[in-house]
Steps between C-alpha positions, in 0.01 A plus 500: 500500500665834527273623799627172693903653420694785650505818310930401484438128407246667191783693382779245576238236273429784219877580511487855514577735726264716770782820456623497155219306308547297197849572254404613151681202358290271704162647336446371134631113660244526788223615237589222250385269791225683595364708199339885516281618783204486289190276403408283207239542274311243341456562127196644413255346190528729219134685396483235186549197723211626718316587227522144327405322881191669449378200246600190737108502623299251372216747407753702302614192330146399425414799325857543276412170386167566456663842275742272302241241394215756373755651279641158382182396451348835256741779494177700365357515828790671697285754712437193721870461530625852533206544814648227657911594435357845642359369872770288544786776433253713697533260810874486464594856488282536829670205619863675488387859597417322868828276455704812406499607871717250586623426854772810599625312811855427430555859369333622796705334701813644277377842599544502855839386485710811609631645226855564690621396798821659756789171515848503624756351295875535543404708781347802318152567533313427153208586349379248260191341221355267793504226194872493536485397862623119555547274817748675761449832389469735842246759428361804740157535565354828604170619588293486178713284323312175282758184615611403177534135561485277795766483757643453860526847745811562601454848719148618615460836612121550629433309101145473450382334127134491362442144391164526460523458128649148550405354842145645517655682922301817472799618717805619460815247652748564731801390356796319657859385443515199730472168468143333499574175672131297383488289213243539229412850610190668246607773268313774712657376791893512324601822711888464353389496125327718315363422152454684123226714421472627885537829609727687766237730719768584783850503620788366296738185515712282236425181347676209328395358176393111514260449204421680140267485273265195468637404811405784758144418647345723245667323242364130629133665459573595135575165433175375647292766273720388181441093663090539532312447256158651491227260495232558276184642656162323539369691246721435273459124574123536455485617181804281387250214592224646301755540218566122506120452489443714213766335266435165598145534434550725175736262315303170609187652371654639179616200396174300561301813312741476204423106472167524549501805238715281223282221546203682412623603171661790543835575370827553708481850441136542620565252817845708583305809481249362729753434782671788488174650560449292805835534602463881534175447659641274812751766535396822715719731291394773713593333855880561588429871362220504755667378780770729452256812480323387794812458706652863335165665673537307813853654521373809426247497755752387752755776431230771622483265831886528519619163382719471186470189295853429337343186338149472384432101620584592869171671532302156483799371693373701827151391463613185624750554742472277792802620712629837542876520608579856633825678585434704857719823498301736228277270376283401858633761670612849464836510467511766697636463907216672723491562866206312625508508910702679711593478836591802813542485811164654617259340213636190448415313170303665258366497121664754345290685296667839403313663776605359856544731841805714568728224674480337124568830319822602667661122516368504079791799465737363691471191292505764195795648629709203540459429123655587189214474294274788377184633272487704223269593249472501150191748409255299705644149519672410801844334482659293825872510465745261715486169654118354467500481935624848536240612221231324701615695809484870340187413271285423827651855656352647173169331572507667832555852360899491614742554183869418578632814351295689772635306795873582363448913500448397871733186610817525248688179428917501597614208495430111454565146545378324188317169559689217510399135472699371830376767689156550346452843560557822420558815686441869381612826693256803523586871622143623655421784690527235844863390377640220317274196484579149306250297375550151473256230280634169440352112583286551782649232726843615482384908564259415799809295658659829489273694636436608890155509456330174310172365622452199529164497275721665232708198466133302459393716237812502318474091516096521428558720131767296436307171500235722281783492240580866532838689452506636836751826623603643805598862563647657803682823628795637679577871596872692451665769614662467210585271184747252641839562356545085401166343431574171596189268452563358833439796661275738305273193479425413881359658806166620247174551568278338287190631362281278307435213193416535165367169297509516120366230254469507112101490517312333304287694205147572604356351194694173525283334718144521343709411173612140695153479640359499143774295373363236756183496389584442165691155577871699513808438721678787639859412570761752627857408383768769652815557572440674832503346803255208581380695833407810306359294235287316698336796683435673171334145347292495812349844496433451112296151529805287370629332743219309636451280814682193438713623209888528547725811422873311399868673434646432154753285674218314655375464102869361413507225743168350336510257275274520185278270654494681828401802337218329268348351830535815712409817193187500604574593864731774453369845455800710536870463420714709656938578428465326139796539209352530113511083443286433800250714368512341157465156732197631633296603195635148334360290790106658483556449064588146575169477683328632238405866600526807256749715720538870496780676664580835589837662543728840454836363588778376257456228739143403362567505142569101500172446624293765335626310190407169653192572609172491253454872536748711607413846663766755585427819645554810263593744796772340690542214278884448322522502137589123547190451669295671250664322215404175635164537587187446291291787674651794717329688697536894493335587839671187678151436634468098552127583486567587132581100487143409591347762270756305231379152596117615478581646133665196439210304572285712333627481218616091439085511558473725237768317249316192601203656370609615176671103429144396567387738260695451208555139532106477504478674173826301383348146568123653351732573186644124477189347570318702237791408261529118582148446534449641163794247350299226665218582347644509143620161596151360540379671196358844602764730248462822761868598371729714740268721751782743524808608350837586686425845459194503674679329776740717506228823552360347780819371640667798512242781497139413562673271807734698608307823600328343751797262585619847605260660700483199690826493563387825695239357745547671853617296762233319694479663842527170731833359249710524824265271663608207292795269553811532200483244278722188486799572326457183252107553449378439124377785373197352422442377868135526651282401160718790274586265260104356512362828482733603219380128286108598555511854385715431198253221411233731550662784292624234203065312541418904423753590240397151309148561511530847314711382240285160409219774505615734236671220314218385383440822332838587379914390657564880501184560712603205703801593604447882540195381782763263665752814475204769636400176850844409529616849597224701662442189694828528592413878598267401724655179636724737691215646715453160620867428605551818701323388774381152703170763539218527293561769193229617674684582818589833613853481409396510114607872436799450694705531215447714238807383318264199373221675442749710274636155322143413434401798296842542294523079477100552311624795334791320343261208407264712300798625325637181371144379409334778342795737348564424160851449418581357856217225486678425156804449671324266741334288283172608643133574340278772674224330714092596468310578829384216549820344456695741755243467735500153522885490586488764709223268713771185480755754612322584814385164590850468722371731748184332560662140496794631730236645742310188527832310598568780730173465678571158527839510686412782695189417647399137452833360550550708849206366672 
């Protein structure tokens, strides 16, 4: 490992040179070895491929089949055809609209490459495409600079880089040239290196080149993003299983209705036209379009509650989340450094609440002072410039009524000695009205050794925040005549007198911990993966209700001494991982999927895109999220609120219920069709000619219209108030668990008993009267059916009017049945003969009998059952 090597045995093994750099005619034979400093692309599926993987689902199959055969069968009757062509193009083209915003990650991840980057070659200083950058290549890195590909330092001058992006360290790193004698050292932890896609905040230094491309650290999580595959989502599994239902249960029954039609008497023709129309009766034409709706208008919904929905199935996908896997820095916490106690001399520790006494107050500026950082404003937003520490120092002197450029019209800075990693402080000279006097902030330990004044109870406080997990400072004082002529560390820096402690933390969001709390209650695991350190990770778990009595907190190198079935036996004791690298964190969401849990997982690094793609649901935060994040995420959240994941999960549930709903619904009405259909064929079987109750055009009407409305408005039942009471469901549950299936059987045999009656009733007066009263049952029945689904209350209940969206469905649906019945021209169309009174009223009485059968059950269950 290059950390584990001099910086002169780096540049002896890369064979360049620290001075001169790499010769020009060594550049184009280095690159043929190692390629461009740039990342593959998988191809992407052109919008015709997509489009055509739209019709691999068995439903889709089902009905194109069902398309072919009616025209094979009587080209004259094409409308059924060209209805059914329609839906399933329909279904497509919404299919690759949601497809066509395609994952972005890898050209994220192309973006924040640094366009150019400052080399030496042949000893000139060079500026140069960072693309063209290969292994040896000595490149300068200044404040603000992107590194433009990983690599070894070889000088460090006060060099401070922002890895946050790709190590999840909310702070900046000191960085050195020496040697790092441990083995197997963690990428956050890799002082000597720094790493693409990270930023320079401070000082300047010079680097040597020992990976490109696909090989840099960046590069290795591109090729786990192009390596995952996305699993498919329980929804999508659910209604892949009712697919395989469907068809098997639509072509076994065909063929047995076409036998049992050609041994009646009828011709081919006749029995083909027969199954066809059963065929398009076991199929809910109007289902995948429903779904799809419903899911659109869930997204909808959940954009107003800040949570974008790149992909419509991971709505239903939160609803049964089990674990939650969330990055700290940003996502738990603030990402934001914050002075939280303080300690003087007089006071001691305190809570520091942007009030405190005077003692606070002056040792707040001197802290100020001593800083480089500063606030400006934008109209009335407030911007912290600098280092996130020193921001945290001169933001709590703002909340104390102090601003730093006040304090300078009366103390004006001289002269400096810039922080510096060995020494671990820094030193800044002030001309007051009382003379010169430097102030001095560094590592608390090394500044009270210094000082001539250190109390002993300030050494126990320092120790006491330390152990709290806090990033604690010291700041002392010395008075000149004058500015010393040679400011020699040694010393400026001695003979002090010290004034106080500051302890600063990256606190927790206020909101974050009812959000867990809820979580809980709904049968979810919170578990914090970071890349900060495990004491600081810890505290934070503790004060949010994560890390629980009993539960461990573990390092990522901890994680990569386990064995697989170390980790299996211990994953449910380990609440927070602390110091992790990108694969442990795809380890972790792996080893809760191979126990069967639906796992979510937060992130805004680079470093979490592996295992935002791994996970079930994916949720990057829109604010201080990466592109790369974002592009590998399902969901991503614009107020970086993990509370707005618990709002997600209860629209998630919400919403399966209500998809759940609508399957019950149509497949009711689907099976009542068959059984009306079958029955009928049995019937002319035993003698009793009754013909075909409907054709595929009536099936067709109610499938897609008289069905669908309500299919709709159920689809926009509010979410039951105590949801987030229940426990997520098993990952592999049937969708027809807990009598679904049962329920679904009795209704449909109670719609098809219904629909049968009407037509053997006005078939004995004429087969066009027949069939227009099984038409007239079969779909206001259907109307009202839905009233009964909404709820497990009474229709009686008081959440009846709760949704006016079915109450609208109802009046167009009757509307629209009217029409077809009693228009002339369209009842032509349909095959159907206007019904007397008598006749209509009838039906209409069959058509409500649902509601008082379905109540009776419901009494039952509800009441007699429960005592």
């Amino acid at each position: 490992m290059f950390y584990n090597k001099t910086r002169n045995e780096v540049v002896e093994d890369l064979e360049s040179n620290e001075q001169y750099g790499l010769h020009a005619n060594e550049i184009e034979t280095i690159r043929g070895k190692c390629g461009y400093n740039e990342l593959q692309e998988q191809k992407k599926q052109s919008l015709f491929i997509k489009f055509l993987l739209q019709f691999t689902d068995p439903l889709i199959i089902v009905l194109i089949v069902a398309a072919i055969v009616s025209i094979a069968v009587d080209p004259h009757e094409w409308i059924d055809s060209l209805i059914i062509v329609i839906v399933v193009i329909f279904n497509a083209v919404l299919g690759v609209v949601q497809e066509n915003n395609a994952e972005k990650s890898l050209e994220a991840l192309k973006k924040m490459s640094a366009p150019n980057s400052k080399v030496v070659r042949d000893g000139e200083r060079l500026t140069i495409p960072s693309r063209e950058l290969v292994v040896g290549d000595v490149v300068i890195l200044e404040a603000g600079d992107f590194i433009p590909s990983d690599g070894r330092i070889l000088e460090s001058f006060n060099l401070k880089v922002d890895e946050s992006a790709l190590t999840g360290e909310s702070l900046p790193v000191n960085k050195i040239s020496d040697v790092i004698e441990q083995e197997n050292v963690p990428l956050g932890d890799q002082k000597n290196m720094v790493f693409a896609s990270t930023v320079v905040t401070y000082g300047r230094g010079k680097m040597i080149v020992t990976t490109v491309g696909m090989n840099n650290e960046v590069g290795k999580i591109a090729t786990m993003l192009m390596s995952s595959e996305k699993e498919t989502t329980p929804l999508q599994n659910k209604l892949a299983q009712i697919s395989k239902v469907i068809g098997v249960m639509c072509l076994g029954i065909c063929a047995v209705v076409f036998g049992l039609e050609w041994m009646s008497g009828l011709s081919i023709l006749e029995s083909f036209k027969t199954s066809v129309a059963l065929a398009v009766a076991a199929i809910p034409e109007g289902l995948a379009t429903v779904v799809t709706i419903v899911l659109a208008i869930g997204v909808t919904k959940m954009v107003k509650n800040n949570a974008i929905v790149r992909k419509l199935p991971a709505v239903e996908t939160l609803g049964s989340a089990s674990v939650v896997c969330s990055d700290k820095t940003g996502t738990l916490t603030q990402n934001k450094m914050t002075v939280v106690k303080t300690y003087t001399i007089d006071e001691g520790v305190q809570a520091f609440d942007g009030k405190g006494n005077e003692a606070v107050r002056e040792m707040m500026k001197c802290f100020t002072l001593c800083s480089d950082a500063e606030i400006k404003f934008e109209g009335s937003e407030m911007k912290l410039l600098g280092d996130p520490t020193e921001t945290a120092l001169v933001e709590a002197s703002f909340k104390m009524g102090d601003k730093k450029e006040d304090m300078h019209l009366r103390a004006k800075r001289s002269d400096e000695i810039a922080f510096d990693s060995t020494r671990k402080m820094m030193t800044v000279f002030f001309e007051t009205e009382k003379g010169v006097v430097s102030l001095t902030k560094g590592a608390p330990d090394v500044i009270m050794s210094r000082c001539t004044n250190t109390p002993k109870d300030a050494v126990d406080s320092n120790e006491t925040m330390a152990n709290q997990a806090l990033r604690v400072l010291a700041v002392a004082y010395r008075i000149w005549n004058e500015v010393p002529v040679l400011l020699d560390p040694n010393e400026v820096e001695n003979n002090m007198t010290f004034i106080g402690l500051v302890g600063m933390i990256d606190p927790p969001r206020p909101e974050v911990k009812v959000a867990i709390e809820e979580a809980k209650q709904g049968g979810i695991r919170t578990i914090m993966i970071t890349g900060d350190h495990v004491t600081t990770a810890k505290a934070i778990a503790t004060d949010l209700g994560i890390l629980l009595d009993g539960q461990k907190a573990i390092t990522g190198t901890e994680l990569g001494a386990m064995s697989e079935e170390e980790l299996a036996k211990e994953l449910e004791n380990i609440s927070v991982y602390a110091r992790v690298a990108p694969e442990h964190k795809v380890r972790i969401v792996s080893a809760w999927q191979a126990k069967g849990h639906v796992v979510a997982m937060t992130g805004d690094g680079v470093n979490d895109s592996p295992a935002l793609k791994k996970a079930d649901i994916g949720c990057a935060m829109g604010i201080t999220g990466t592109d790369v994040s974002k592009g590998a995420a399902d969901m991503i959240l614009t107020d970086d609120n993990f509370a707005t994941i618990i709002h997600a999960v209860r629209e998630g549930r919400g919403i399966y219920n209500n998809i759940k709903k609508d399957v019950q619904f149509l497949l009711s009405s689907n099976i009542g069709e068959v059984l009306t259909i079958f029955t009928a064929s049995i019937l002319s079987v035993l003698g009793y000619n009754l013909g075909v109750p409907l054709l595929p055009v009536h099936l067709l009407w109610v499938n897609l219209i008289t069905d669908t409305l309500p299919a709709f408005a159920l689809g926009l039942e509010p979410v039951d108030k105590d949801i987030m009471k229940e426990k997520p469901r098993p990952k592999n549950e049937s969708f027809f668990a807990h009598g679904l299936g049962w329920t679904i059987a009795w209704q449909g045999v109670m719609v098809g008993s219904l629909t049968l009656i009407a037509y053997i009733i006005g078939n004995n007066i004429t087969h066009e009267i027949g069939m227009t009263m099984a038409f007239m049952t079969l779909s206001l029945s259907q109307l009202f059916h839905a009233f009964n689904i909404k709820s497990s209350h009474s229709i009686f209940h008081k959440t009846i009017f709760n949704n006016k969206y079915l109450w609208g469905a109802l009046a167009v649906g009757m509307i629209l049945q009217i029409a077809v019945m009693y228009v002339p021209g369209l009842n032509t169309i349909f095959s159907l003969e206007p019904l007397s009174l008598e006749l209509s009223m009838t039906a209409l009485g069959l058509a409500l009998c649902p509601i008082v059968i379905v109540e009776i059950v419901k009494l039952f269950k509800n009441h007699i059952l429960k005592k």
